[in-house]
Structure formats: structure tokens, C-alpha cells
N, C-alpha and C positions, 0 to 999 in steps of 0.2 A: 516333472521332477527329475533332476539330472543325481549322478552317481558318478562316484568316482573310485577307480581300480588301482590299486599303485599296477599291475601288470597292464590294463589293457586303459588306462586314461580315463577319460570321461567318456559315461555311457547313459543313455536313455533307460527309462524303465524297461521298458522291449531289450532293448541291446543289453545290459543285466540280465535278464531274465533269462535270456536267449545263452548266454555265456554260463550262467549259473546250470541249466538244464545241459550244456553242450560237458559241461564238466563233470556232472553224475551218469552222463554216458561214453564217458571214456572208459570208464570201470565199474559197469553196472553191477559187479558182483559184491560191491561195497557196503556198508552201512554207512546211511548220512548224516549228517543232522543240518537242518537249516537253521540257522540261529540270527534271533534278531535283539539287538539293545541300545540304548540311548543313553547317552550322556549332556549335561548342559553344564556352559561356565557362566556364570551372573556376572553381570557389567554395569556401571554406571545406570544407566538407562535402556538397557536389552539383556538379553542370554543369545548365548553360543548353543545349538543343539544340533549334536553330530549322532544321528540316527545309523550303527554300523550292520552289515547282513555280513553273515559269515556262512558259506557252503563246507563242511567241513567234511572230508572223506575219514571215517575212524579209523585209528590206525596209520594213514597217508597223508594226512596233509590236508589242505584246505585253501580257502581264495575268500576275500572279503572285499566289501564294496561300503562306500560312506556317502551320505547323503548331509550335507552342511546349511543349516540357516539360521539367522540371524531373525531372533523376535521382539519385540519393544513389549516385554515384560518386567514386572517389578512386583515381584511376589517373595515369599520365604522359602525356605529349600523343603520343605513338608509339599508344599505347593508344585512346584519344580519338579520334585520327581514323580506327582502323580501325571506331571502334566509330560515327562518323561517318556511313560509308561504308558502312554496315551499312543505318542507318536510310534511306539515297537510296534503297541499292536495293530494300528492302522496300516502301518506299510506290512507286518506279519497278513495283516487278512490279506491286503492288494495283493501280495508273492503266492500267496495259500490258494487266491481265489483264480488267479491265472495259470498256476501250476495245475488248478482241478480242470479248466475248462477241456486244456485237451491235452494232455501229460498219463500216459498210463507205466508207472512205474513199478519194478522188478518188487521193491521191498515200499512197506512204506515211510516213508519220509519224516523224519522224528525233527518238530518242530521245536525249540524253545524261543522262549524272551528271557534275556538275561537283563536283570536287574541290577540298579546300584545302591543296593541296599545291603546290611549285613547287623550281623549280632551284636558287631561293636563298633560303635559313635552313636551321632545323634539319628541314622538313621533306624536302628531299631524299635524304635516305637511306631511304623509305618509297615511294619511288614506284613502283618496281616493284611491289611488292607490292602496293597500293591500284587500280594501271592494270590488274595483272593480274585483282584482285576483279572489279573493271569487264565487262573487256572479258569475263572467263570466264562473268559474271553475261549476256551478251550484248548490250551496251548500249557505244555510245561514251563515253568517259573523255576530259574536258578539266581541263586542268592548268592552275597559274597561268601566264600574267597571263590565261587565256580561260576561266578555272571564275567568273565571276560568277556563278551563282546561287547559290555557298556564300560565297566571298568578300565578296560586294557586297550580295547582295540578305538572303542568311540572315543573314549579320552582320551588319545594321543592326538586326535584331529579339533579338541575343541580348542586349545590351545592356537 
């Protein structure tokens, strides 16, 4: 699975990982959040799903990475976003489970999955269900207008 940096290009999942951890130890005395969200655009005969991770220092600033594929799906947007919400938290565990294997960190590491969901349109009849993926998946669940890294940041790449 490759990734991509606007700072540092395309990166391996390693080479991510390794840059995400090399950046919460430049200022270990930080609060972080690792954040993950998903965005898709529906096409003719596929979707666009731009999967964005975001290392955010509180306060300072932050780095994010986009993972881009193209799937031959043909489903309704109910569908789409559970299937969305599926790809955060697969790649949220793979980040989560490699950071535990041998990472021992200062504070610990407030994970979210930002969602593209919110109060108003037709995604609010979904929310329970996508907040409950979430939260059952064990990870915070942010909703619009505060799930930027599906909103904002995935969707500027599905385009």
C-alpha cells in the first residue's frame, strides 16, 4: 500500500510510519492525535477512495499522508460510506498495531476516525450506525463540521 506526502512524495507503509513516529519525536512533550478518514467520489462504473492519515501536533501543526484507489463499485451512498468507514478503520488498526508493536510513547496517542457524516443532508440517518462502527472498532468517532480528515483533507485528493 503506497502513500503519499505533499512534503516528503510517495511513501511505503514503513516509510509513513517511520516519518509519522520521526515527527511525534521531535516534540515529544506534545499532545497528538492520530487521525484517520475516508472519503469516496462515485463514477460511472467505480469510486475514487482517498483514505487521508493525519499526525497532528495540538497546538503546532500537523503532516498528513493519502492513500488513493480506484474500486469497481456500484452501490448507493448509504453503502459507500459504510464501506468508507470500513477502509479508516483497517488502515487506523495497521497504524495502531504497528505503533504498539514497539513504540513506547511519552503521552498516549489519541486516535480518531473522522467521518463523512453529519446532522445535515442525507447523511444523518447513518450516523448511529457508522459512530457505533467507531466507537465498537475502539477508536473516537468525529462527525461533521469536526471529521476534517475525510471531509477536507480526503476530499481534496478524490477529485
Amino acid at each position: 500500500m503506497k502513500f503519499t506526502s505533499p512534503t516528503a512524495g510517495s511513501l511505503s507503509f514503513e516509510k509513513m510510519y517511520k516519518t509519522i513516529m520521526s515527527f511525534i519525536r521531535e516534540k515529544p512533550g506534545y499532545e497528538y492525535n492520530l487521525i484517520v478518514g475516508t472519503d469516496s467520489q462515485p463514477g460511472i462504473n467505480e469510486a475514487i477512495f482517498v483514505t487521508a492519515i493525519v499526525i497532528y501536533r495540538v497546538g503546532n501543526g500537523g503532516r498528513y499522508f493519502y492513500h488513493k484507489n480506484k474500486t469497481e463499485l456500484k452501490v448507493g451512498m448509504k453503502q459507500r460510506i459504510f464501506y468508507e468507514v470500513s477502509h479508516s478503520l483497517q488502515t487506523a488498526s495497521k497504524l495502531t498495531a504497528r505503533i504498539a508493536e514497539e513504540e513506547k510513547l511519552d503521552n498516549d496517542l489519541n486516535v480518531q476516525i473522522h467521518v463523512d457524516v453529519g446532522n445535515k443532508g442525507p447523511t444523518n440517518t447513518i450516523i448511529k450506525e457508522v459512530v457505533g462502527m467507531v466507537v465498537g472498532s475502539g477508536y473516537e468517532a468525529m462527525i461533521k463540521p469536526d471529521s476534517y480528515a475525510a471531509s477536507s483533507v480526503a476530499d481534496k485528493h478524490t477529485k
